[in-house]
N, C-alpha and C positions, 0 to 999 in steps of 0.2 A: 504493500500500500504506500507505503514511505517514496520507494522507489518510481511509482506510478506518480504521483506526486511530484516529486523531483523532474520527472520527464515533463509534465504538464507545463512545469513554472519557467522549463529550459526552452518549450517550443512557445509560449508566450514569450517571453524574452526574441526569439529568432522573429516570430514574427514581427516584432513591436521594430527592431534593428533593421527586417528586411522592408519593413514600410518605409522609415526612413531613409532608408537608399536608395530604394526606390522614387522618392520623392526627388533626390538628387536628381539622381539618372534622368529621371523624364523631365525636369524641368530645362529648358534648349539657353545657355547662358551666352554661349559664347561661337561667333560668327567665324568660320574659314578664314576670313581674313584678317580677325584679328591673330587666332595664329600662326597664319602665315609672317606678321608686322613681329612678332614674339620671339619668332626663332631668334634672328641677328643678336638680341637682350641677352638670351639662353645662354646661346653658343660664349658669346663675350664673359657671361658671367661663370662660366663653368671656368673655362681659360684663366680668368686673371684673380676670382672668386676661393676659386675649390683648393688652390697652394694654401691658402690661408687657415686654412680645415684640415691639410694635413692628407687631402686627396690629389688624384693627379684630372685634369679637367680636359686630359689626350684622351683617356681611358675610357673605352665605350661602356666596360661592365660598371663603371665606378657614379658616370654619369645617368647611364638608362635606372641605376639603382632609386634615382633621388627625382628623375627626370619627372613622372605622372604629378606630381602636385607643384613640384616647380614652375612645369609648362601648364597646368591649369591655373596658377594663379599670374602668371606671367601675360597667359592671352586674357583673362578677367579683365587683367588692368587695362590692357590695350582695347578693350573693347571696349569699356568708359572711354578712352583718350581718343579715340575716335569718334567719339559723340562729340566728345569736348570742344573735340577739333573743328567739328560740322556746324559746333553752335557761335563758336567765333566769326563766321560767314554769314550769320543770320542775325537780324535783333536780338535784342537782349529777352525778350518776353516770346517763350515759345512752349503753347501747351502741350500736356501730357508728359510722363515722367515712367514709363514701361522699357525696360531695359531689353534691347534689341531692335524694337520696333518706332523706337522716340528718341527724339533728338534732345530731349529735356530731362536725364534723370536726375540733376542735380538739384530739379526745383524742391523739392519736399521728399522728405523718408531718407535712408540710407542707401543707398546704388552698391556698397558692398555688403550689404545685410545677407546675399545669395553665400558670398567668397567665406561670411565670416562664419556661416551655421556650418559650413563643409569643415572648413579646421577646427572647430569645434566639435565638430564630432568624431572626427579623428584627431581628437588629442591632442593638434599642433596651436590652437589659437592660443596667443600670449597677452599679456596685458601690452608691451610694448610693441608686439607686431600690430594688433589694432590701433595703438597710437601712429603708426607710421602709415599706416591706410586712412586713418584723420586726415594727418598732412598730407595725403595725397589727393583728397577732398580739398582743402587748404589750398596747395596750388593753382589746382584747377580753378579753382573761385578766382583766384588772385591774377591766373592768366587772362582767364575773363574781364576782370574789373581793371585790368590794364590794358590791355587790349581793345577792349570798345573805348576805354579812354584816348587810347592814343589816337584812335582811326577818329575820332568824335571832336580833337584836338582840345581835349579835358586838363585840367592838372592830373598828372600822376607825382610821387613822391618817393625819392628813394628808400625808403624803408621797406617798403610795399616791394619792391625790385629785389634788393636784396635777400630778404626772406622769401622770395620766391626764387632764384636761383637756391637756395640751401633744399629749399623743397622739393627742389626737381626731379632730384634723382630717389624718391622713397622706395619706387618697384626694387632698385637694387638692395635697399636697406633691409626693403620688406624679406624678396629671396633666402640675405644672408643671413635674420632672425629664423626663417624657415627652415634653414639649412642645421642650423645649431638642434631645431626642436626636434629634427626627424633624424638628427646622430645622436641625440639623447645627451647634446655636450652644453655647456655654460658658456654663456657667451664673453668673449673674450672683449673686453671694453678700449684696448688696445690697439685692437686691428679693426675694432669699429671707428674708433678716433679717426685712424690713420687713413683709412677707406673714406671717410666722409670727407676729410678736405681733398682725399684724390679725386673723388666723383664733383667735388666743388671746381677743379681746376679742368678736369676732362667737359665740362658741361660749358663754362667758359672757351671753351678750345672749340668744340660746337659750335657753338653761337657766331664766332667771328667763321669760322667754315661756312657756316647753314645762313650767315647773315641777310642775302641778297632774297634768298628762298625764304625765309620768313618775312622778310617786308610781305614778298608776294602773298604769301598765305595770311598776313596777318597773325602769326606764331609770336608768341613771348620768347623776343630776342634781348639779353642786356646789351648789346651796342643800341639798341632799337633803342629802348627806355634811357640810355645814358645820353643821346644826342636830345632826346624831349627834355631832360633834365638839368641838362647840363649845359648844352648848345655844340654844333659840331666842330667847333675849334677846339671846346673844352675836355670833350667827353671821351678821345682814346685815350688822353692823360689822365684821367680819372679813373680808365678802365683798368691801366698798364698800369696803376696805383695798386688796384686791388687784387691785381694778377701778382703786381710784387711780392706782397703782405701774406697773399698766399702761398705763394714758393717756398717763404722763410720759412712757414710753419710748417711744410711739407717736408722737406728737407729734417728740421728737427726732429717731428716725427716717427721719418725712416731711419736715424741715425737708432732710434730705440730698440728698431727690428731685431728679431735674431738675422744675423748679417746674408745669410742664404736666401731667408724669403725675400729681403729687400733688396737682393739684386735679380732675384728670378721674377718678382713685379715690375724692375724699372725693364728689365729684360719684353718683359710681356706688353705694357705700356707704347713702348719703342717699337714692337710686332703692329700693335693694332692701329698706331697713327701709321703706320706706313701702310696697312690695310687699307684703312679709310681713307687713304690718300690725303691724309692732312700735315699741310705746311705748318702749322704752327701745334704746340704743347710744349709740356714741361719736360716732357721725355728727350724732347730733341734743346731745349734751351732756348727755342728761339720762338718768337711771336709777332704774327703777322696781322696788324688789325687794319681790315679791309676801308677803301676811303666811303666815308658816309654819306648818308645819303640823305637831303635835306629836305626833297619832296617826295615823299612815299607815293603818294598820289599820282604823281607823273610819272615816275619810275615806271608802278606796275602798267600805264596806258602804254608806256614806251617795248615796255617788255610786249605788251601783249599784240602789240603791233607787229615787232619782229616774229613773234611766234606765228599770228597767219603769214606774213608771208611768205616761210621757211617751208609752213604745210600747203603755200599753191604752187 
């Protein structure tokens, strides 16, 4: 009787577990193309990420190991960002807020409330990973509210800038908390230091690359916000300020590494701007801040004039 009992309370339980996974399973989160956008995040963060863990980010057994919730929460993100991105095109007031089918899910509710019941249920949700999916709420706002400013020729204010470049990069932050939860390790508050002013300097390296292509998109670019700010005579001296301020700190805080990781980073670092084909970062020393651009508005007319006639 005992026994039968025991069996009863075990297939209650299964089923109660297989309801909710089912819930997962069939609810449709995430679009082809955002993970398609995801891979290039992935692949980067296994590479330059997974040293830091103590893993090798070559190794396909070491990666497919951690890959399923990585790459699930990696296209998540991107598939918000991709709204995000389509609402910067649009007014600022645009109804409905249905995740996949709505270009508004930011207006009201949570847009990660799907990402966060999932690691929560598998055990991985932190208090700190959810704080870093705030910020990533956070930006997004912030790109927005700078962004319709700029184009709307509003004040914006450096603070607001600033704190959104530190924002920027949370998808990575979020990953590496993930990464600590699903090896069962403590996270090391030392390579997160170290990592967040490298993703602060690689995201500035960005932005003077991506500069021209975010005018056109209307993208939160800091050259963009430093010429509104600041004026374009003032604003790559201002920029090349804060590139400086940050190299010092970088530098000090590699000098802390065990000396291996911090030459197989700068090593990796030095792989990926040459991948991306970018002329400027702190990998190579040198910095190239593109000439600005003082009418956004005639740029993109001018751009988009060469683009027909390239396609007649």
């Amino acid at each position: 009787m005992k026994f039968f009992s025991l069996l009863m309370r075990k297939s209650s339980l299964q089923k109660s577990l297989d309801t909710q996974e089912s819930k997962f399973e069939e609810t449709p989160m995430i679009g082809l193309d955002a993970m398609k956008r995801a891979n290039s995040t992935l692949e980067d963060f296994c590479r330059s990420y997974f040293m830091f863990h103590g893993l090798d980010g070559n190794n396909p057994k070491e990666i497919f190991k951690y890959l399923p919730f990585l790459s699930f929460t990696e296209s998540y993100i991107y598939q918000l960002d991709t709204l995000n991105e389509k609402e910067l095109q649009l007014p600022s007031k645009v109804k409905g807020c249905t995740l996949g089918n709505s270009l508004s899910n930011f207006c009201r509710g949570d847009p990660f409330d799907s990402l966060v019941s999932v690691l929560q249920f598998h055990g991985l949700l932190t208090v700190r990973i959810r704080k870093e999916l705030n910020s990533g709420l956070e930006y997004w706002s912030l790109e927005r509210k700078l962004c319709h400013a700029l184009s709307r020729n509003k004040k914006i204010v450096v603070e607001d800038v600033l704190k959104a470049i530190h924002l920027k990069s949370f998808d990575y932050r979020v990953l590496n908390l993930l990464l600590y939860q699903l090896r069962g390790e403590q996270v090391n508050e030392l390579h997160m230091e170290f990592l967040s002013v490298s993703e602060y300097l690689v995201e500035l390296a960005d932005d003077l690359y991506d500069y021209e292509d975010d005018v056109m998109e209307n993208s939160f670019n800091v050259l963009r916000m430093f010429v509104r700010i600041y004026g374009a005579s003032a604003a790559p001296c201002m920029l090349a300020q804060r590139i400086t301020d940050a190299e010092k700190k970088y530098e000090c805080l590699s000098r802390t590494l065990d000396q291996e990781l911090s030459t197989n980073y700068w090593r990796r670092c030095e792989e990926a701007t040459r991948e991306g084909g970018l002329t400027s970062g702190h990998a190579f020393g040198t910095w190239n801040i593109p000439p600005v651009i003082v009418d956004e508005e005639s740029f993109r007319l001018e751009r988009m004039k060469v683009g027909m006639c390239q396609d007649t």
